[in-house]
N, C-alpha and C positions, 0 to 999 in steps of 0.2 A: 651668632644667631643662626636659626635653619638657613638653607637654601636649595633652591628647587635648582636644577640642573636646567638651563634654556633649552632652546629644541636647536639643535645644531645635528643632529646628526646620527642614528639610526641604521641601523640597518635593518631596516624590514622592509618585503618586499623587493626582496634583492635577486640580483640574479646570482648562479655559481654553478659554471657547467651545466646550465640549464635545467638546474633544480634552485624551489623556492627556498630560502634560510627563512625558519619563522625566526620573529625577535618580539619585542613591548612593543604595544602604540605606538610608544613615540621613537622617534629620534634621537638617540642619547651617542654621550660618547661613550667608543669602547674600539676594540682591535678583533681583527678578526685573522684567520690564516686558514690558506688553504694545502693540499695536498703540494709536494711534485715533482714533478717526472719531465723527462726525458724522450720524445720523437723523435729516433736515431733510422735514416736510413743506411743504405749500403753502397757503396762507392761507384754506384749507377746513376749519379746524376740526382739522388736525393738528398734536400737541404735538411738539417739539423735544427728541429726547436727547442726549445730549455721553456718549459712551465716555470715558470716562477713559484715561487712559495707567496708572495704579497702581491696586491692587485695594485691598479694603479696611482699616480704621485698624488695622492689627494694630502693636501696641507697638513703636518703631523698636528696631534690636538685636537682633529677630526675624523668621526670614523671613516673607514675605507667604504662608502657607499655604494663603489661599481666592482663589484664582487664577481664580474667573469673575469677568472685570472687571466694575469697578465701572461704571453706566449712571448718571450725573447727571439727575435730572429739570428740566429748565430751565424747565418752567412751573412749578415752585415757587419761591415767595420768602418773605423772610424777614420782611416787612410793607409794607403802600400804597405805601410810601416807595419800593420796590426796584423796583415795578411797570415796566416797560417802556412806553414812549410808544404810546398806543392812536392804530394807525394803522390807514388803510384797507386795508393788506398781511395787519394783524392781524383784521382786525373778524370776531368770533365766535368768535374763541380764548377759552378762559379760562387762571385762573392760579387757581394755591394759595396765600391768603399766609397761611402760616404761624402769626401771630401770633393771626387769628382763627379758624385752620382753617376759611375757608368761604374760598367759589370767588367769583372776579369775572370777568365776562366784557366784552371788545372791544364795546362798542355805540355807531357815531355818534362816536364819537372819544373815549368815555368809558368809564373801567372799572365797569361796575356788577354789585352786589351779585347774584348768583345769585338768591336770592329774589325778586329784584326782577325778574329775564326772568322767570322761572316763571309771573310775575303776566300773562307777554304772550305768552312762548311756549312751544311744548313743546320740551323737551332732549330730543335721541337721542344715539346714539352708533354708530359705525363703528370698526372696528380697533382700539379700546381711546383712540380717541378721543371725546369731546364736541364735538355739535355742535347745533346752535339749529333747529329746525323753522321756515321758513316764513323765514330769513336767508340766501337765496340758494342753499339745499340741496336736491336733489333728493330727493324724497318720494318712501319705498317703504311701501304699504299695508299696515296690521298686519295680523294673522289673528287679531287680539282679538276673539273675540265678546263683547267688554261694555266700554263706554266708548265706543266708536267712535272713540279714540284714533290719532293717526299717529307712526311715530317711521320713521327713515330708519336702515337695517339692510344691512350689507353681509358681506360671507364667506358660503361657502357650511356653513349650517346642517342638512344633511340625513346620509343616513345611518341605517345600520340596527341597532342598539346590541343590540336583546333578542329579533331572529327578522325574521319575514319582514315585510317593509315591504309587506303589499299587505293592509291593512286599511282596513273600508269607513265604520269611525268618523268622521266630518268635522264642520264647524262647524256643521252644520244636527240633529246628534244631540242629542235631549235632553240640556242637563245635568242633571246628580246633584245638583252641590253650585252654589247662583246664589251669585255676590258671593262668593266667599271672600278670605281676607287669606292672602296667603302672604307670609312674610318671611321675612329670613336673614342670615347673612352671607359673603361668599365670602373664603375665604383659601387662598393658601396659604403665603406672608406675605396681607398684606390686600393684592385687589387696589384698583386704583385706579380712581376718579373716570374714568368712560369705559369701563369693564368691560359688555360686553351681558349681559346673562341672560336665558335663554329657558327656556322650559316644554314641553316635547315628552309629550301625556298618551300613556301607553301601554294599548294595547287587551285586557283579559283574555281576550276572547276569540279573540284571535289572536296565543296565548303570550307577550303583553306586545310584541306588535312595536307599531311610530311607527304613532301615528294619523296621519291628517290636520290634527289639532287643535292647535295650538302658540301659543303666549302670549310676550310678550318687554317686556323692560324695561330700564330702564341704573340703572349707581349714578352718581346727580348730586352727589353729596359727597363729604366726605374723612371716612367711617366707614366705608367698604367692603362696607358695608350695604348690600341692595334690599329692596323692597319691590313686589309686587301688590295695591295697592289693592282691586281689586273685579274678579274672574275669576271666569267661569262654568265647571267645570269637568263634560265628561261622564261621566271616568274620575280614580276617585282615585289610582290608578297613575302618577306623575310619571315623566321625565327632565328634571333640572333643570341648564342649564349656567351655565357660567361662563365670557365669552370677554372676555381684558383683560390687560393689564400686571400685576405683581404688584411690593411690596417687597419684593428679595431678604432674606433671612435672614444671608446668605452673606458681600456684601459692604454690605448698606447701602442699597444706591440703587435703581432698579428696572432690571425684567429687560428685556433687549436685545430681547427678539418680544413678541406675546403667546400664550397658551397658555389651554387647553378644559378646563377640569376638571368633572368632571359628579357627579347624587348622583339615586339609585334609590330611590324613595322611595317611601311610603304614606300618604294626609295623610287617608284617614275619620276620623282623632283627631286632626289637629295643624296647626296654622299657622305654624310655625316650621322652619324646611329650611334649614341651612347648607350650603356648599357646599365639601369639603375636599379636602386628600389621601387622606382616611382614606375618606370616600364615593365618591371616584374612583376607590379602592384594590381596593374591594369590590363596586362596583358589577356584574361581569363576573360574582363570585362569589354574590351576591344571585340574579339571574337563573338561573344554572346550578342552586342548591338549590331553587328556585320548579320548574325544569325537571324535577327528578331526583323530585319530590314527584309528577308527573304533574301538575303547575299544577294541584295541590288545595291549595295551602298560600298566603293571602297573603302578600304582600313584606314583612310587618310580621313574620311568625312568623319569619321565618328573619335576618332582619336582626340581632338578638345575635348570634349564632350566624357569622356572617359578622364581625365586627367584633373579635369573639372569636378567629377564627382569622388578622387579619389581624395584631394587636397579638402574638399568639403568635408567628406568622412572623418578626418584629422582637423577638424575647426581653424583649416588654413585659410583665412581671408586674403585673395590676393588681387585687387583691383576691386574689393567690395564694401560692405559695410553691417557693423553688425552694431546690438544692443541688448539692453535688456538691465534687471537689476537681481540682484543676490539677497539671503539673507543676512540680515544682522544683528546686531545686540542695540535694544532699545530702540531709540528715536534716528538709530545709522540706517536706519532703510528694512525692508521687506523684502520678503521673497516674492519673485515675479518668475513668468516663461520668458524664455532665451527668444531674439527677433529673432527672425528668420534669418540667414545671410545669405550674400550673395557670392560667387568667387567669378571671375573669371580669366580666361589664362591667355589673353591679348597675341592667339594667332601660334603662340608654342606647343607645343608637344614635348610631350615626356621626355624622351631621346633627344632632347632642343636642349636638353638640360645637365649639366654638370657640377659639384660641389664649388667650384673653385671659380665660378663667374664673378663671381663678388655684385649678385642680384638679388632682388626678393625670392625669385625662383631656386637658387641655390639652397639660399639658406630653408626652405621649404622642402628640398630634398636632402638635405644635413637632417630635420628635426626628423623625417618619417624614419630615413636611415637609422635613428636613434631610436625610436620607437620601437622597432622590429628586433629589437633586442632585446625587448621585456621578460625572453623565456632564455637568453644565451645566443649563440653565435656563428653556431655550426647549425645541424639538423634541424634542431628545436626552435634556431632562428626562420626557419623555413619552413616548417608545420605550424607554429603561429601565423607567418605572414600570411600564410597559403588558405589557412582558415578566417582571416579577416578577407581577406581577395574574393573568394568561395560566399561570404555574403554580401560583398557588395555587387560582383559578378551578376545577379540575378536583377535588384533593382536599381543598381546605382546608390546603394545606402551603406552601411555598414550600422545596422539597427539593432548590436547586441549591447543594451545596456548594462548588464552586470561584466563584460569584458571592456568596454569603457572607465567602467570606476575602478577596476583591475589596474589597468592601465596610466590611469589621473594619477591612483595612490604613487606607482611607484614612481613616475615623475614630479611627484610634490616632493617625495623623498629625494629625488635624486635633487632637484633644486635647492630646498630646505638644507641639505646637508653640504651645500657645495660644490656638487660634482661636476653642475653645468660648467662652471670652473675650470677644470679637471679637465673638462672634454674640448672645450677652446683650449687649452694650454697643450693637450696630445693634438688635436689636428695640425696647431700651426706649427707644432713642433717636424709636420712633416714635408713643411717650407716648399711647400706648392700652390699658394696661392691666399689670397686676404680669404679668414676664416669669416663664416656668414654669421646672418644675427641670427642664428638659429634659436636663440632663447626664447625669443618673443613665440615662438609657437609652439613650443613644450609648452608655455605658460598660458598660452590665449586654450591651451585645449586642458591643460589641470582644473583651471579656474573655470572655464567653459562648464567642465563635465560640475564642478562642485557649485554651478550658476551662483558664481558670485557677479556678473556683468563688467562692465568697463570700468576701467581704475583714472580718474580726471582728478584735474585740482576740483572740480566740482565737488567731489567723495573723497577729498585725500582724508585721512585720519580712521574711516569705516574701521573696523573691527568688526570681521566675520567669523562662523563657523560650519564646519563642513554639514550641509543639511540634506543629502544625498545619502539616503538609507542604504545604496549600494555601498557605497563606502567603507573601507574599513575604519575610517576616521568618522565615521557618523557619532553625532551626537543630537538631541533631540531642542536641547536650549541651552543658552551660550553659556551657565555657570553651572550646568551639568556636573556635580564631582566623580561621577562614575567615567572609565573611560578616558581616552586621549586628553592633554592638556592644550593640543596643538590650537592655533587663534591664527588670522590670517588677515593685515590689514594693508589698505590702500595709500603707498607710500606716494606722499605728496612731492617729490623730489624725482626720481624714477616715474614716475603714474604706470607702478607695475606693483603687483600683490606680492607680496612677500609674507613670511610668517613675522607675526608681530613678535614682539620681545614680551621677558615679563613685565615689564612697567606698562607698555601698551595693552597689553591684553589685559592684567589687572587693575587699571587707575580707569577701563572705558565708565563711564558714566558718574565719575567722582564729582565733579565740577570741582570749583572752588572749593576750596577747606575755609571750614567755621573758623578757624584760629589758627595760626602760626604754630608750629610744631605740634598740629594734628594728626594721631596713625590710626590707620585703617590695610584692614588683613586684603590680600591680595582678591580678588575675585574669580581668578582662577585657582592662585596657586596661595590658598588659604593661609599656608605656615609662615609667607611672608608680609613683611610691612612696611609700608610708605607712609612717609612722611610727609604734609603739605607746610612748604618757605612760603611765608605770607611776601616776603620783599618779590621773591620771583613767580609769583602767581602760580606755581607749578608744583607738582607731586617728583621724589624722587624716593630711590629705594633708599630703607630704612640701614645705619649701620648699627655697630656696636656700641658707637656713642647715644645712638639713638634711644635703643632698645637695649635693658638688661637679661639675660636670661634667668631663671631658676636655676641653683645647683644643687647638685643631691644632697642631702643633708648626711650621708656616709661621709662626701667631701668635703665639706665643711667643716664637720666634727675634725677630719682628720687632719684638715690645714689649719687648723689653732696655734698660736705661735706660745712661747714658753709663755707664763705669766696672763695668761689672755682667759678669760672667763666668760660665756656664752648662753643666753635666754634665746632659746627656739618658740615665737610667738606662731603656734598654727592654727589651724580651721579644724575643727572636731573632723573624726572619719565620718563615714559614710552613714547617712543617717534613716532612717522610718518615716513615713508619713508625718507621721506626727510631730507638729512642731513645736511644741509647748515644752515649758521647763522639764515636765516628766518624760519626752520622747526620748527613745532609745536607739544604739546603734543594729545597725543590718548586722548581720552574721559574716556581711561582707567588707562592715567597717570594722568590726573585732580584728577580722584578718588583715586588713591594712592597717591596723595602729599594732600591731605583733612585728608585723616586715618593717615596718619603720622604727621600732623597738631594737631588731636585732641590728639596724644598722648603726646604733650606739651602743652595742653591748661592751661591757666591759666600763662605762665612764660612769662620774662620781657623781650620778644625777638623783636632784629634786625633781618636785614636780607643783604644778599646780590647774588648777582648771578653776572655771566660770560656777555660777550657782544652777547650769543644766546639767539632766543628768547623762547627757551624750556626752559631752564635754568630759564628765568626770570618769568614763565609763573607757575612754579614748585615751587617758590619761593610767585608766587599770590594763588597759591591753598591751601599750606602750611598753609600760615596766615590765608587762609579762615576757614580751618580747626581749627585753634588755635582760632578763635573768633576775631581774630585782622582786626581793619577798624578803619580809616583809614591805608592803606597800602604802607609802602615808603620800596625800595629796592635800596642797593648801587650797581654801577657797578664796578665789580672789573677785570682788562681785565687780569690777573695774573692768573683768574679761568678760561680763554678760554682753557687750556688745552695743551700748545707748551714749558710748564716750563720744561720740561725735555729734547726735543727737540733740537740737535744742527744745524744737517742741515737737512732742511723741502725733499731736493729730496732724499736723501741719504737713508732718514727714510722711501719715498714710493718706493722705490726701493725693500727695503728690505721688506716692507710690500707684494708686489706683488710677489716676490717669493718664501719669506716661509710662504704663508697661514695667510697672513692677521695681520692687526694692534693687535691685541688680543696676536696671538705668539710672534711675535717682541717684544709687552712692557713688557709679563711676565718673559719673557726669558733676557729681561733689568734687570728688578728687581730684579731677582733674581738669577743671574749668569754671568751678568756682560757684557752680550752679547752686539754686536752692536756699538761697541767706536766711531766708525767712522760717527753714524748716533743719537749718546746722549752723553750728558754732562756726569762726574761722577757720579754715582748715591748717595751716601753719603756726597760729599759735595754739590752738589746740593737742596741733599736733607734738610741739614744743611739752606743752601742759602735760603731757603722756607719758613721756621721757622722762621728763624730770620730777612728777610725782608718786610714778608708778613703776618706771622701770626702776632707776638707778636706787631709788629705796628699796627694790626687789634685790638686787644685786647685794646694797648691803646688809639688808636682813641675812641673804645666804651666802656663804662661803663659798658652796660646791662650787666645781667648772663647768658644769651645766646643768641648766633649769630647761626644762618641757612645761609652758604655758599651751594652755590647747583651751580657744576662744570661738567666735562667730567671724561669718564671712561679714561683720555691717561692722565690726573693728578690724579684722585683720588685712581688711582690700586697702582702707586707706593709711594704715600706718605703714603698709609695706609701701604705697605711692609715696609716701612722703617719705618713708628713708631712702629710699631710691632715687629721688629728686625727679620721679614720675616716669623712670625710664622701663618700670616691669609694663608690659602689653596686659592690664586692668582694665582697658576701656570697654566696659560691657556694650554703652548706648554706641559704639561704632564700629568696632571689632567683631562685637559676640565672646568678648574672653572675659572669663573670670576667675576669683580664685580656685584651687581644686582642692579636694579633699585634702586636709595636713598639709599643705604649701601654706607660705608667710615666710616670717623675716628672721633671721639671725641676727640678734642684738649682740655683737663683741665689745667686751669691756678688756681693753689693756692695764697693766698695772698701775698705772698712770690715773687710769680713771677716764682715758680718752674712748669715746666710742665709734664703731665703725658695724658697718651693717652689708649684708650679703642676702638677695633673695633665696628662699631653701623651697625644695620641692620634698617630700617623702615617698612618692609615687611617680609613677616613667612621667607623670606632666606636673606644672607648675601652673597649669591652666584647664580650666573645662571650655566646652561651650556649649549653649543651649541651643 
């Protein structure tokens, strides 16, 4: 039987190098591949990445749904053993091995222990790479005033983040604060080993614009960690960056550029500054409140408050509460407005924050992290972010609702297909800390945007659909055939939305079934059908046993076994208005009983039809079709179609008030309905066989007879050779017979009969 493919998995809405792949609506499975290539630097201390050709380990079976390639780090290895031969091409590289998480570097034709240059030189870093002070590197002078330190610093670090860059603060201003320790961590995965980080102090007295004053340092390890030992600070006003490769989230490996992330800081209380999405997020809007105060307020008062509204923007509830109800399909609820909510951030701040706390706050800065990948991971990851920052900046909102359902979509995808998966399985793979429950807020902001409301044993079983006209999953009403198949129900085990399945989405509103192996076509996904088990109260998808299908009647003809002789009992073609014994065929049934002609050309066929003249007209085109001329047809009045019939008023009685000859005879066939207005249906049906076929058979010799009758005979003799398994059920399906579909009567030599549904046309079924 048909079958609809489930929603697993899609790729639409994907990212890839920061261009969109369009794909279908849904989610389907499929493979995808990307270009690739090779970032080879030159024996100056730049590390080697390998692009991959496939993205990351998403379960095979399902598509690859996080489609920014995966980036190979090739100076990592898996321990000493794997190291590459330290050669003079290599000298000052280093490597990561794995086993010991620390770094060894190229020296002299040996790999030695990082520790152990430190002891001789200083490490810098260029481009997110590592490189050895005083090993052939050209020196750029630091702007440290404390240490008299040198490290070799490339890109341009300048720029005017919080006002006008012509302040007269420089290294020669008294500091405030001598010797402080500033540490931190930069993520957004963690970056990597070769990450610069600088200190840009900002001048209060000239609205926080760039001093002159800046401090800079690398992460020399594999924690992702910096540190400033001992800085003289004039202004405790920071701009703290971050420039370096990162571990994608996404796919696994790291990111193909590197990229700036910054955090607006106030350190008169604190020596610890991470550096994240979440302080990158806010930074812009930090500055604007300081601005909106008349920079009477310092960076410290306003920072909740800013962090507050950024986690909002992202329907991150964190210490709040929210509500509200969704749409749904029938009596599962209504559409309502989303409560208000509340967040608030119990006294932290942005930079208070790191992936790997294993806290609500954490995982809070894992989901945005993931967010800000919706366009890729380099550039495009930072002209998205920068353009949602830029509107929240102004009111504390983030109020673009068509980049919101932008956004839902591709996180439903990514959800629906697995990937959230995928992204837990690559972080912890980077075995630095218990990965957070970041899932809960990709999904409170999917379902948020799609106002489906809260998922409770109260609502468990709901079956929704997406009613957010932004959406590219929009549809208008839940059994919509145009458009997405996707359904999305409140799983009572989890009490989290997930996309329903077919039997969920198709069996919503079925209740109980009238009868014990009762079928009914899917409600979404039409071509399919369930079965209701009276012992288990419950509907389940329908099998082969269940359902018979049509088969061509080319096939049939052509699987005949030696000695076997075959009556194709069908439904007249395509017919006229007019329904009376004189109505004739359409010019469109002539054409179909011709195609179904040639599909038996060549065989030693009779024929016969009913006392209409469609019937007999179906039966002249037929042969036309087969090549047969001259043309003789018997009349059989047996095929007018009243064999099932007991009493003619009885039957339009009943026709005219439940909706027609269609429900009446399915509802005959297959449930026994109607006594008063039909014979038995099984011995009748016996009575058919035995008076009319098998005397047909011996009257003619040929190997095949073309009987062509009505659909108020040929629905139930097909249910009744089929032992009810063809999908006839007009009163609950909608399916009925189609044009020239019915049954194949085979007679073996023997005289045993055996029977096969025939279609002559691409269906074996209409529906009205």
């Amino acid at each position: 039987m048909k079958t609809f493919w489930p929603l697993a998995l899609v790729a639409f809405f994907l990212v890839c190098c920061g261009s969109e792949n369009p794909a279908s609506d849904d989610p389907v499975d499929g493979d995808s591949s990307s270009s690739s290539y090779e970032v080879s630097g030159s024996s100056s201390g730049h590390h080697h990445h390998h692009r991959s050709s496939s993205s990351s380990g998403a379960n095979p079976g399902k598509p690859d749904v996080v489609q920014d390639t995966l980036i190979h780090d090739t100076t990592m290895v898996t321990d000493v053993d794997a190291l590459p031969e330290c050669t003079a091409a290599k000298e000052g590289e280093s490597f990561l091995v794995k086993s010991e998480n620390a770094l060894r570097f190229c020296m002299g034709g040996e790999w030695v222990d990082a520790e152990v240059v430190k002891e001789s030189f200083e490490l810098g870093c260029r481009d997110g790479m590592l490189v050895i002070n005083g090993a052939g590197e050209d020196i750029v002078e630091s702007s440290s005033s404390h240490g008299g330190t040198t490290s070799p610093w490339g890109g341009n670090y300048g720029g005017n983040y919080g006002g006008q860059n012509n302040s007269t603060m420089d290294m020669t201003t008294e500091p405030r604060i001598v010797g402080a320790h500033i540490l931190g961590a930069a993520e957004k995965g963690p970056f990597r080993y070769g990450t610069s980080v600088k200190i840009v102090e900002l001048d209060s007295m000239q609205r926080l614009g760039d001093s002159k004053r800046s401090h800079r340092t690398c992460i020399t390890d594999a924690s992702g960690k910096y540190g400033f030992d001992s800085v003289d600070l004039a202004s405790p006003y920071l701009r703290i960056e971050a420039n370096g490769y990162f571990q994608n989230e996404l796919t696994g490996g790291i990111s193909s550029h590197t990229v700036t992330l910054k955090a607006i800081v106030d350190v008169t209380d604190r020596d610890t500054v991470n550096v994240n999405m979440l302080t990158h997020m806010e930074a812009e809007r930090v500055l604007k409140l300081v601005e909106n105060s008349g920079n009477n307020q310092p960076i410290r008062a306003v920072k909740a408050q800013a962090l507050k509204e950024i986690l909002s923007s992202f329907e991150i509830k964190l210490g709040g509460s929210s509500g509200g109800t969704g749409g749904g399909y029938g009596g599962f609820g209504g559409w309502g407005q989303q409560q208000q909510t509340t967040t608030t951030t119990d006294g932290r701040f942005a930079e208070d924050i790191s992936l790997f706390d294993g806290d609500e706050y954490s995982a809070a800065l894992l989901a945005v992290s993931i967010m800000m990948q919706r366009k890729g991971s380099g550039s495009e990851m930072l002209q998205y972010t920068s353009g949602i920052a830029e509107r929240i900046k102004g009111n504390g909102n983030w109020d673009d609702n068509n980049a919101k359902a932008d956004l839902a979509d591709w996180l439903m995808v990514l959800d629906t297909s697995g990937a959230y998966e995928t992204i837990r399985s690559n972080v912890a793979s980077w075995n630095k800390g218990e990965v957070p429950d970041f899932e809960k807020h990709l999904r409170n902001f999917w379902t948020g945007i799609y106002q489906f409301g809260s998922c409770s044993s109260m609502n468990a079983g709901t079956v929704k659909y997406v009613n957010n006209s932004l959406s590219k999953f929009f549809i208008s009403y839940y059994e919509q055939p145009e458009g997405t198949r996707t359904r999305f129900i409140c799983d009572g085990e989890t009490h989290q939305w997930r996309t329903a399945t077919d039997i969920e989405k198709d069996t919503v509103g079925f209740g109980r079934g009238d009868y014990d192996g009762q079928i009914k076509s899917g409600k979404i996904n039409a071509e399919k059908y369930y079965v209701y088990e009276q012992s288990k109260g419950k509907w389940r998808e329908a099998t082969g046993d269940d359902i018979q299908e049509f088969e061509d009647i080319k096939d049939v003809y052509a699987g005949l076994g030696a000695g076997e002789r075959v009556i194709f009992i069908l439904r007249h073609a395509e017919r006229t208005d007019d329904t009376g014994k004189k109505g004739h065929l359409t010019d469109g049934g002539k054409k179909q009983s011709k195609t179904v002609g040639e599909k038996i050309k060549g065989g030693d066929i009779v024929f016969a039809n009913s006392t209409y003249t469609r019937s007999y007209e179906t039966c002249e085109n037929v042969a036309a079709g087969a090549g047969i001329s001259p043309f003789v047809s018997d009349t059989i009045k047996e095929l007018d179609g009243e064999w099932y019939v007991k009493d003619d008023s009885k039957f339009e009685n009943h026709k005219n008030s439940d909706g027609g000859g269609w429900v009446v005879v399915s509802a005959y066939a297959y449930k026994g309905s109607y006594t008063d207005a039909f014979y038995d249906f099984e011995s009748r049906s016996e009575a058919f066989l035995d008076e009319v076929v098998k005397p047909g058979f011996a009257r003619k010799n040929n190997r095949v007879q073309v009987w062509i009758s009505h659909d108020v005979l040929v629905t139930p003799i097909t249910v009744y050779c089929t032992n009810k398994k063809v999908n006839l059920r007009y009163f609950d399906t909608k399916r009925w017979i189609n044009y020239l579909a019915g049954i194949a009567i085979i007679m073996d030599a023997s005289g045993k009969l055996r029977y096969v549904p025939l279609r002559g046309l691409d269906n074996g079924t209409m529906t009205m």
